[in-house]
C-alpha positions, -999 to +999 in steps of 0.1 A: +636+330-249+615+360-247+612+380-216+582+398-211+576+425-179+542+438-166+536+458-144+498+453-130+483+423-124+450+439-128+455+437-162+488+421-177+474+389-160+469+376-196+503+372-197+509+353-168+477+330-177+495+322-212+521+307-193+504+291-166+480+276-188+504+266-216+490+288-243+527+299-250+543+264-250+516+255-272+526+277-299+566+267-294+571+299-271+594+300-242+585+328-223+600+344-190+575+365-178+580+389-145+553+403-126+553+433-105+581+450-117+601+457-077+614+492-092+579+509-101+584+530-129+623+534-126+627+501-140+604+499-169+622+491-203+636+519-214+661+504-240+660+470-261+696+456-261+705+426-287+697+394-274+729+377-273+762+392-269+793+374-270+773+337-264+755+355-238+722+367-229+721+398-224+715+408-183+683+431-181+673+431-220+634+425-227+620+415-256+588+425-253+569+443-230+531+452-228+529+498-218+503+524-221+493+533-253+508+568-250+545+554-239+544+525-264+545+556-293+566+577-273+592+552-268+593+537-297+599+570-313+620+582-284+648+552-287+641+546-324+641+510-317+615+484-314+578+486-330+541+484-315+530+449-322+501+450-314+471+467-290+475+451-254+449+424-238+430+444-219+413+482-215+421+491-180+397+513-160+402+530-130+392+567-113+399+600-105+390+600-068+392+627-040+393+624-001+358+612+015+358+649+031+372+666+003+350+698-009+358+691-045+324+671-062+333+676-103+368+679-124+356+719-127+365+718-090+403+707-097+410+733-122+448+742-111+446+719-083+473+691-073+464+658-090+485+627-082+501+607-112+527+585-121+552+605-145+541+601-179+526+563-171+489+555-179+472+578-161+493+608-167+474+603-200+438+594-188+437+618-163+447+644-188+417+634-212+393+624-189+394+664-174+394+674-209+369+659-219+349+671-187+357+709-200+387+720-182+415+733-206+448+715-204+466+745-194+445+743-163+454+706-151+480+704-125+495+671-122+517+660-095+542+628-099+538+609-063+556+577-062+523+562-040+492+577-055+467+563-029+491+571+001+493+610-015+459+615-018+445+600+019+476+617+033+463+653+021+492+655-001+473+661-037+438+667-035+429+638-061+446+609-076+445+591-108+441+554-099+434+521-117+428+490-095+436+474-069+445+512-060+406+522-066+394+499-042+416+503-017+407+543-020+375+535-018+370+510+014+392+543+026+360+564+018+372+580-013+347+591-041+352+591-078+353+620-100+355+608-129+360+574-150+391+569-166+403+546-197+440+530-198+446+517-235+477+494-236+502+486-262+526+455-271+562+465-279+586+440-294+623+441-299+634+445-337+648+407-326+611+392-329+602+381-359+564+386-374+555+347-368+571+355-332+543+378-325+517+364-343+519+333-321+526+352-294+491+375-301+478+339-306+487+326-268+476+357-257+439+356-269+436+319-258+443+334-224+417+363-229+387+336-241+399+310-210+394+341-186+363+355-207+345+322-198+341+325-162+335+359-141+344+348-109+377+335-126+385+368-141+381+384-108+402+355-088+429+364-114+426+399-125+416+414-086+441+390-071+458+418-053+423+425-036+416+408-005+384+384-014+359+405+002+368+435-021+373+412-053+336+410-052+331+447-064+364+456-078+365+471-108+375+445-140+392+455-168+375+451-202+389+419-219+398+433-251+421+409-265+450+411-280+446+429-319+460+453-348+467+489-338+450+505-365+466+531-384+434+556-374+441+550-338+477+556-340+468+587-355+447+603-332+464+596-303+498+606-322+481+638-329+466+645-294+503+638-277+519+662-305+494+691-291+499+683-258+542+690-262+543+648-255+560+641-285+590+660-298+573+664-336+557+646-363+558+605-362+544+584-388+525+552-382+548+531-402+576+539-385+563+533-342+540+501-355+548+466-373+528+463-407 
């Protein structure tokens, strides 16, 4: 068995679509797959234990699980356990979005102002190069972790939030504007317990999913926006349908590089050693 957690239906619907549609069956998978992890970030994978102990599975222990881009390396380095498989399904978009009466109209305006984030998930990172890349120095980006991003930022709590959807049209039937864009990039992590043919059928099941969703639009956004009510599925924002693929070694690289900079990594990390060849 391999046990897969997501944590946003927005975008690790793939997964679930595999096994609904029997893309993983097909290729002699049996997957458990839970959606909407119930402890947030506190209970994302944060260790790979063997699969079988004493004749027993192993309570708690995944086997794969799809992350940010930026905590696949970290973790995989961090634990020294476990390899990138693969890029994940989907690149995930959201916003950087302040109050409907907020004075603040460009990133320049948050410069050393309180920006709500999850802790070091996705967009910690893409809030972090979206106002980069917008010209504010990094040493001039205050982030602040809040547990309920939208609930933060209508509350008056942090002036802007980093959300992805449903969050950023819930924010925005609330009256809140966008900033700026921002880009999630995922990653697939696998256990040292899956073998390559494990994950290249798994990859395989996976891209059926992404063509089967690819084929229809209001389909993608009946399963991707499902945690919009209909009338907001209509104009939420969809995640671009990537599939599943190598993470190149240039890639790896750059973001490697950018997280060293930034103090996100503890010191040098080399490609072979976070991804599976």
């Amino acid at each position: 068995m391999l046990r897969v957690q997501g944590d946003s239906n927005a975008h690790d619907r793939p997964w679930r679509v595999a096994l609904e549609q029997g893309f993983f069956a097909d290729e002699g998978l049996d997957v458990q797959y839970t959606e909407d992890n119930p402890k947030g970030i506190a209970g994302r994978c944060e260790d790979f234990s063997e699969r079988w102990k004493e004749s027993q599975l192993v309570e708690g222990a995944l086997e794969v699980y799809p992350v940010c881009e930026w905590g696949a390396i970290e973790r995989v380095h961090t634990l020294g356990k476990g390899k990138i498989i693969a890029q994940d399904t989907t690149l995930r978009t959201g916003a950087l979005m302040v109050r409907a009466d907020s004075a603040y109209r460009s990133a320049a305006d948050l410069r050393n102002r309180p920006i709500g984030v999850t802790w070091h998930a996705g967009t910690f990172y893409a809030v972090i190069e979206a106002m980069e890349a917008a010209g504010v120095p990094f040493g001039e980006i205050q982030l602040v972790h809040a547990a309920d991003r939208l609930e933060a930022l209508l509350s008056g709590e942090v002036e802007a939030a980093g959300l992805m959807e449903p969050l950023v049209s819930r924010a925005a039937a609330a009256g809140a504007r966008v900033i700026l864009p921002l880009e999630w990039r995922g990653g697939i992590v696998a256990s040292d317990d899956v073998d390559p043919d494990t994950a290249a059928r798994l990859v395989r099941a996976l891209n059926r999913a992404v063509e089967w969703l690819r084929q229809d639009e209001a389909r993608q956004r009946q399963e991707l926006l499902r945690d919009l009510t209909p009338e907001l599925r209509t104009t939420g924002l969809l995640p671009e349908l990537l599939g599943a693929d190598v993470y190149r070694a240039d890639r790896f690289q750059r973001t490697a590089e950018w997280m060293i900079e930034r103090g996100f990594l503890p010191g040098e990390v080399r490609y072979e050693d976070i991804v599976r060849i």
